[in-house]
Each structure stands twice: as structure tokens, then as C-alpha cells.
TORKOLBA-600663 format. One record per residue (C-alpha): residue in one letter; x, y, z. Coordinates in steps of 0.5 Angstrom, whole numbers, plus 500, padded with zeros to 3 digits. Example, Ala and Ser with C-alpha at 12.3 -4.5 7.8 and 13.67 -1.06 7.14 Angstrom:
<atoms>
A525491516
S527498514
</atoms>
This chain:
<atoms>
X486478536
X493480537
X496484532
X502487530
X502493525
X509493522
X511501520
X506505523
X505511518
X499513515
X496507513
X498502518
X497509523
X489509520
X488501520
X492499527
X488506530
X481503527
X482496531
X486498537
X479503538
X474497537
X478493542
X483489539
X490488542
X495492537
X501493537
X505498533
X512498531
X515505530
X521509531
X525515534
X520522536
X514517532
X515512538
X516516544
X510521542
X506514540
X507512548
X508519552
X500521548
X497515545
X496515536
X492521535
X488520527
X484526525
X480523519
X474525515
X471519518
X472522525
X478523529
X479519535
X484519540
X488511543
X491512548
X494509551
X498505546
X502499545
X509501542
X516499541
X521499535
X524492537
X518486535
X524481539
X521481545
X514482543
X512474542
X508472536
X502475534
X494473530
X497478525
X501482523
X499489518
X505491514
X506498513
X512500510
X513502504
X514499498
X521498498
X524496505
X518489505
X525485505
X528488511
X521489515
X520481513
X527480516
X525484523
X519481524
X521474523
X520475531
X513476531
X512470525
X509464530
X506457527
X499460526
X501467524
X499471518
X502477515
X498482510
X502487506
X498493505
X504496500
X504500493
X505495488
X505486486
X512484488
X511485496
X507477498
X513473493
X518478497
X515475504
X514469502
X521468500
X523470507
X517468512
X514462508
X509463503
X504459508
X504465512
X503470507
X496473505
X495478499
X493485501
X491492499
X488499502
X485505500
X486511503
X489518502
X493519509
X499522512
X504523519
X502529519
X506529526
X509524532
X504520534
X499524529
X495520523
X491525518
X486522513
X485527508
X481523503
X478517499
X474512502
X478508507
X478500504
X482494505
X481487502
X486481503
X486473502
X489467501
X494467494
X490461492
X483464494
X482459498
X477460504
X480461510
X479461517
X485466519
X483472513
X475471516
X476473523
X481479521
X476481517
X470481521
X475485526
X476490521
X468490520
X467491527
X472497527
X467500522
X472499516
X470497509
X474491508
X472484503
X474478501
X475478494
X474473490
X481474486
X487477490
X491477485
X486481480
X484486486
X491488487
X493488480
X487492479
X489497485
X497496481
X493499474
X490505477
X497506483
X503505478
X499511472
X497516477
X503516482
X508516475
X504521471
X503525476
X510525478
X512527470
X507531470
X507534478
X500538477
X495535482
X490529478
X484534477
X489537472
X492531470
X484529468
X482535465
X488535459
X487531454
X494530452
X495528459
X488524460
X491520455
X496518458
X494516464
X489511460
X495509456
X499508462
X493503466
X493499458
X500497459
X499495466
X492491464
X496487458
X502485463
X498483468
X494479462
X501476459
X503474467
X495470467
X492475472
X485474469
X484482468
X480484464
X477492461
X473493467
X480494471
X481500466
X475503466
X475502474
X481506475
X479511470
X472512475
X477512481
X481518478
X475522476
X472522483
X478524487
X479531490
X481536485
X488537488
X489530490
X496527489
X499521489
X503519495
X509516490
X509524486
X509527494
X515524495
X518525489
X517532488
X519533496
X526529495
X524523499
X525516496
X520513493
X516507491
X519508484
X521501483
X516498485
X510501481
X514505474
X520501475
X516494476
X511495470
X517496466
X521490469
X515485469
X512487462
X520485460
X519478462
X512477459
X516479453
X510486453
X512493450
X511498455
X512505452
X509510457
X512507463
X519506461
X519514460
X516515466
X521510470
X527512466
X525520467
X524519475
X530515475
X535521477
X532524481
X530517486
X538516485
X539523489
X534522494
X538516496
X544519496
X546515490
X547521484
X549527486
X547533482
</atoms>
């Protein structure tokens, strides 16, 4: 397959590395020193699954002379997928398909209202990964794991070839047979511990070890479950008592990519996880206690890490 990755960071760094390594043709799309070390020394990833090196790699910061490709991976974060969608529209040919890989349940409607939603599937990854420099992705803990699929849940040709390439990559990766719920279930487990630990910015081994703090990270994951029930996603208790395992068996010092750039001053993915829960649950007409505090105690500082509040 032909396959672009759109935002080459630590996860479509990881995932694109994994497919070039077993032999497909991937493109990654990145900018400034990323770029110029990506083609000067190849994508370099040290993961707890083995470090390989691909060089030399296809790389540019311009899709427009690139064609159409089988696929593209979407890599960014969270809140720039409208302006990627708009970038990569040189890339979207009659046959392509395109994965978000975000933080988060808004990114397929988002595509879709900008490619076509006949070319948008729905996706998910797990992965705790990081630029750890130009042209270097490190894989620094969880499982790797990535799932897609038609929003219908239809069976398709086009997601089983991607996901027999991700196979033979030696990647875990599935079909669910609910894309919604999947995402929705890594949304429940995301949106709690990236917020909780952002209020918080203690680590998950001691958000998980407090009781007073346990509790709200289980209250967190409960408001999600009854918003994505109220919005007909066919969640059930099993999303909770799955998020709550994932928690207990992280690393100790973990911490969740959105906490990471809140407390280092970056712009985050508050929006769409904290921010989203409370904007969803208010159209469903469902109460969302914890996750408006945590959106709204957050808020300031994303507003200065954009450059908006000054303080």
C-alpha cells in the first residue's frame, strides 16, 4: 500500500515507522529540523519493542506533488484535524481512505465534512510515545495498538488490507466490531486521566493510589459512559471497569500526553477531550460535574499557551 502519515509525531512516527520497516511505501509528511533530519538520517524509533532505524525515508512538508496515496494515517493532534483535513485534500483520490488516530470522537465528523465522509474511517491507537528529537521517536510505554473501521461497521476491503499490513508489521491491530464504542471506550479512559492528572499533576500511580483522587477519576470515566449512552453509543459498564484496569496497569510514573503539554505550557488537547465531554453532555441534556471542573480550571492556562490570556 501507499500510505501517507499526516503529522509524523510519536504516534504516526511509531506507526508509519512499523509499515515502512515491513516494506510499504510510507510517506511522512513533517516540518522544519523534523523534516531535514527525517531526510538527511532516516526515522530513528527506540521502542520497548525494539529499536529499528528507516532510512532512507520519504519525506516532505508539501502533499501537493505527492499524488494520491491507498491511505493516509492522521497524526496531529486533536485540534489542528480541520486544517490537516484541508492540507491533505491533495492526497485524497477516488479510492482514498483516511484514519484519524487522535485524542477524542469529533476528528471522523470533522474529516468528513472537509473530505467526504465516503472517505473517512474511524480509528484509535495506544501508545505512550514521544519526539524525543528530529528525526527520533521513543516509545516509552503501553502496549502499541491501533483499530479502525468503516463508521457503519460494515466489512470493507479497504480497512482489511490496512489491517493485514499492520499485522505484518507485527503490530497489534483489529477490526472492532463497533468503531463507535471503541473510541468512545478509549475517549472514557483518555479525556478522565489526561484531565485528572492535568488538575492534579501528580503521575497515574499516584492519582490511582489517593482515594479521594481514585474517585474522581472513576466519576470522570461515569460521565463520559452516561453522555456517550445518551448520544446512542452502545457503551455499557464494561467501558469503566476496562479504563480503570488500563490505569492500574500503567507505569507508576506515567503521565498522559494532554497533563504533559499542559503543565510544560504547550497547547493541548483540551478541547477536544475535557472540553468535548462538557460540550457533548450539554447537548445530550446530561450533567457533567467533574469534567466542567476540570475544563474550566484548565482553561487559563490553554488560553495562555495559545497566546490568548496573558498572565
Amino acid at each position: 500500500m501507499r500510505i501517507a502519515v499526516f503529522g509524523t509525531g510519536g504516534v504516526g512516527g511509531y506507526f508509519g515507522g512499523r509499515l515502512a520497516q515491513a516494506g510499504e511505501e510510507v510517506i511522512f509528511i513533517a516540518r522544519g529540523e523534523h523534516l531535514k533530519a527525517l531526510r538527511a538520517h532516516g526515522l530513528r524509533v527506540d521502542s520497548l519493542k525494539g529499536e529499528f532505524v528507516v532510512h532512507p525515508t520519504q519525506a516532505t512538508d508539501d502533499p501537493a506533488h505527492l499524488g494520491a496515496v491507498d491511505a493516509v494515517l492522521v497524526g496531529v493532534k486533536a485540534w489542528q484535524v480541520s486544517d490537516a483535513a484541508q492540507a491533505m485534500r491533495p492526497l485524497v483520490g477516488p479510492d482514498t481512505f483516511v484514519v484519524p488516530l487522535q485524542n477524542g470522537v469529533e476528528a471522523p465528523s470533522q474529516l468528513a465534512a472537509i473530505l467526504g465522509a465516503e472517505h473517512v474511517l474511524g480509528g484509535l491507537c495506544s501508545i505512550i510515545s514521544l519526539v524525543a528529537g528530529p528525526g527520533h521517536i521513543r516509545h516509552v510505554g503501553a502496549e502499541p495498538y491501533i483499530a479502525f473501521g468503516e463508521l457503519d461497521n460494515r466489512p470493507s476491503e479497504r480497512a482489511e488490507r490496512l489491517r493485514q499490513a499492520f499485522a505484518l508489521a507485527g503490530v497489534h491491530v483489529e477490526i472492532p466490531p463497533d468503531i463507535q464504542v471503541a473510541m468512545w471506550e478509549k475517549f472514557l479512559f483518555i479525556a478522565s486521566w489526561g484531565g485528572v492528572g492535568a488538575v492534579t499533576r501528580v503521575p497515574v500511580g499516584v492519582v490511582r493510589s489517593v482515594p479521594e483522587t481514585r474517585r474522581m477519576m472513576e466519576q470522570a470515566m461515569r460521565e463520559i459512559l452516561h453522555v456517550g449512552q445518551a448520544r446512542k453509543v452502545a457503551l455499557t459498564k464494561e467501558a469503566m471497569r476496562k479504563g480503570m484496569a488500563f490505569v492500574d496497569n500503567l507505569q507508576p510514573g506515567s503521565t498522559a500526553s494532554m497533563q504533559r503539554d499542559i503543565m510544560e505550557g504547550r497547547p493541548s488537547e483540551l478541547e477536544a477531550q475535557n472540553g468535548a465531554v462538557v460540550r457533548l453532555g450539554q447537548e445530550a441534556g446530561v450533567p457533567t460535574p467533574v469534567h466542567t471542573f476540570i475544563y474550566h480550571s484548565l482553561l487559563p492556562s490553554e488560553l495562555r499557551a495559545r497566546g490568548t490570556l496573558q498572565f
